[in-house]
C-alpha positions in Angstrom: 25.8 -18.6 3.8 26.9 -20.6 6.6 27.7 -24.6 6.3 26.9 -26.7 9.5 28.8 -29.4 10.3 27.9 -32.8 11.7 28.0 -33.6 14.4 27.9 -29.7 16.2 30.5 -31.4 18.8 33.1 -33.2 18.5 34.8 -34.3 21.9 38.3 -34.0 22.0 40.6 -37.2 22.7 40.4 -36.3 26.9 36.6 -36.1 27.0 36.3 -39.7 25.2 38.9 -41.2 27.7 37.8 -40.0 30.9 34.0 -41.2 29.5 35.2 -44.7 28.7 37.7 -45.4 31.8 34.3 -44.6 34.1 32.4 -46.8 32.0 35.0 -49.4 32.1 35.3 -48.7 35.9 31.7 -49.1 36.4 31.4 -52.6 34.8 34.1 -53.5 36.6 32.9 -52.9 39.5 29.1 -54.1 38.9 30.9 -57.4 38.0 33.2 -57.8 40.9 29.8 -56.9 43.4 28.1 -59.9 41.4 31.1 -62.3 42.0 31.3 -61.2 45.6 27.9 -60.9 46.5 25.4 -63.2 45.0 22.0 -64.0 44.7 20.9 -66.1 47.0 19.0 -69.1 46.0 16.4 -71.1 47.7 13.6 -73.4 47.8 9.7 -72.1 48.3 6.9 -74.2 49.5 3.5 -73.2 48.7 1.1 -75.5 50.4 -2.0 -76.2 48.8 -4.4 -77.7 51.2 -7.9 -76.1 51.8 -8.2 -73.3 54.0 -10.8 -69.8 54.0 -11.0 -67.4 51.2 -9.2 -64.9 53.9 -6.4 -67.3 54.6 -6.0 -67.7 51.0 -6.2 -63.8 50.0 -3.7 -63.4 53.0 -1.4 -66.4 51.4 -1.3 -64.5 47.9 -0.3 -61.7 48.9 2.4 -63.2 50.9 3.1 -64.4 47.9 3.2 -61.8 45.5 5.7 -60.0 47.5 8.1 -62.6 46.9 7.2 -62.6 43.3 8.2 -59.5 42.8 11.0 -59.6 44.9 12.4 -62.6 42.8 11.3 -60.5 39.5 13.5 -57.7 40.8 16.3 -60.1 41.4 16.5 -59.6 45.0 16.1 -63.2 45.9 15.8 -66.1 43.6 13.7 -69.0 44.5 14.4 -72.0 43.0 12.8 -74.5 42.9 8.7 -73.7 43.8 7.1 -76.6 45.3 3.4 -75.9 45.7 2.0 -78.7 47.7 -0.8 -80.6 48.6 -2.0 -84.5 49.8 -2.7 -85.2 46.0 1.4 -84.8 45.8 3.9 -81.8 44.9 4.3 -79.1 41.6 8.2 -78.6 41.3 8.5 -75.7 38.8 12.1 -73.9 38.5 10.5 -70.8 38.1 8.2 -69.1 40.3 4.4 -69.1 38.8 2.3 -65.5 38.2 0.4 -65.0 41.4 -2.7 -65.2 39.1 -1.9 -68.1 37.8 -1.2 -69.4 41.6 -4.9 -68.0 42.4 -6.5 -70.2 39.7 -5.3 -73.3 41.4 -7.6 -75.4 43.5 -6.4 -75.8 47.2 -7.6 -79.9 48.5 -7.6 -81.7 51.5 -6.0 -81.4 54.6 -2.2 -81.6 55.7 -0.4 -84.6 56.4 2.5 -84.5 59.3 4.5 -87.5 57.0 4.2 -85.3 53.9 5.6 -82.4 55.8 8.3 -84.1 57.5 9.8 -85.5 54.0 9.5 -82.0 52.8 11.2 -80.7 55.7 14.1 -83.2 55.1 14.3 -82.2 51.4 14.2 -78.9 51.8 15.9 -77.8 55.0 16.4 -74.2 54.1 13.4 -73.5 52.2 10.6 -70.8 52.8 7.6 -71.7 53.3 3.7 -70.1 52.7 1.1 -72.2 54.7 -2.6 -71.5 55.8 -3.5 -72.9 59.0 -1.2 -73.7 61.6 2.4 -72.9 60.7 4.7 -76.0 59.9 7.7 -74.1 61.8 8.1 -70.7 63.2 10.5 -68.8 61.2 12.2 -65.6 60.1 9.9 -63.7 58.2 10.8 -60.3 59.9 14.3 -60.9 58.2 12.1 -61.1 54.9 10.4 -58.0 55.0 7.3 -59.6 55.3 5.6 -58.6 58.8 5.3 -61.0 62.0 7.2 -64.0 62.1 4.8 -65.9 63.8 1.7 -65.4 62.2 -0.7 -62.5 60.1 -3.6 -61.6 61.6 -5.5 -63.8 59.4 -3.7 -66.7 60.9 -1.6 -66.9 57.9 1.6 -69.1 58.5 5.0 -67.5 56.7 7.9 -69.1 57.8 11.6 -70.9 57.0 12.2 -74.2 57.8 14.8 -74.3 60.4 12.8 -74.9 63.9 10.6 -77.4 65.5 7.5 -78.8 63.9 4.1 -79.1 65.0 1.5 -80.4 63.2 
């Protein structure tokens, strides 16, 4: 009768060094392209004043882009400021898109309110309805039209010239 042994393979010394100087190598590297090339971090504004159900549909998917982009760690965005003339939400973490659906959007916008933000947050993105705040870079995000959607949906960074 014939006696198996465990394990069926054994690797010889070679095998196990050439298997742990890649894996060695690998971390290595995956910890000098963290070092070198980091996450950017950056503040969003959501603004939360009233505009259409299109708008609105247009804004959360916008949005929801950029949650899954910060999910996949391709951009972090730190701090969310969701916005309104009631006042501001800082959260350090981005809210669910669903759970950025169930919120109410009030009033209209207010050119001080902007202003300070734009002071506070000079290199933040922002997601506006209505008439965009600044004209930005969203082409460099991925996200379509710099400009504007077709739903006059306002995605943009703040590093131009206002109008309000």
């Amino acid at each position: 009768m014939h006696t198996s042994r465990w394990p069926p393979y054994r690797p010889n010394q070679n095998t196990v060094r050439a298997l742990a100087t890649g894996w060695i190598g690998y971390l290595i590297l995956g910890g000098a392209l963290m070092i070198l090339s980091p996450i950017e971090e950056r503040p969003l504004l959501i603004e939360r004043n009233a505009c259409s159900r299109p708008q609105w549909n247009e804004l959360l998917h916008q949005y929801q882009i950029l949650h899954q982009q910060d999910r996949l760690g391709q951009q972090h965005f730190r701090p969310v400021i969701q916005y309104n003339i009631l006042g501001e939400i800082v959260s350090n973490h981005p809210p669910s898109p669903q759970e950025l659906n169930t919120s109410a959007t009030v009033g209209e916008r207010h050119a001080e309110q902007i202003q300070d933000l734009k002071r506070r947050y000079p290199t933040a993105l922002w997601l506006s309805c209505g008439e965009p705040v600044r004209t930005g870079t969203a082409r460099a995000e991925g996200l379509g039209d710099p400009a504007r959607t077709r739903d006059g949906m306002a995605l943009r960074r703040s590093s131009g010239s206002s109008r309000s």
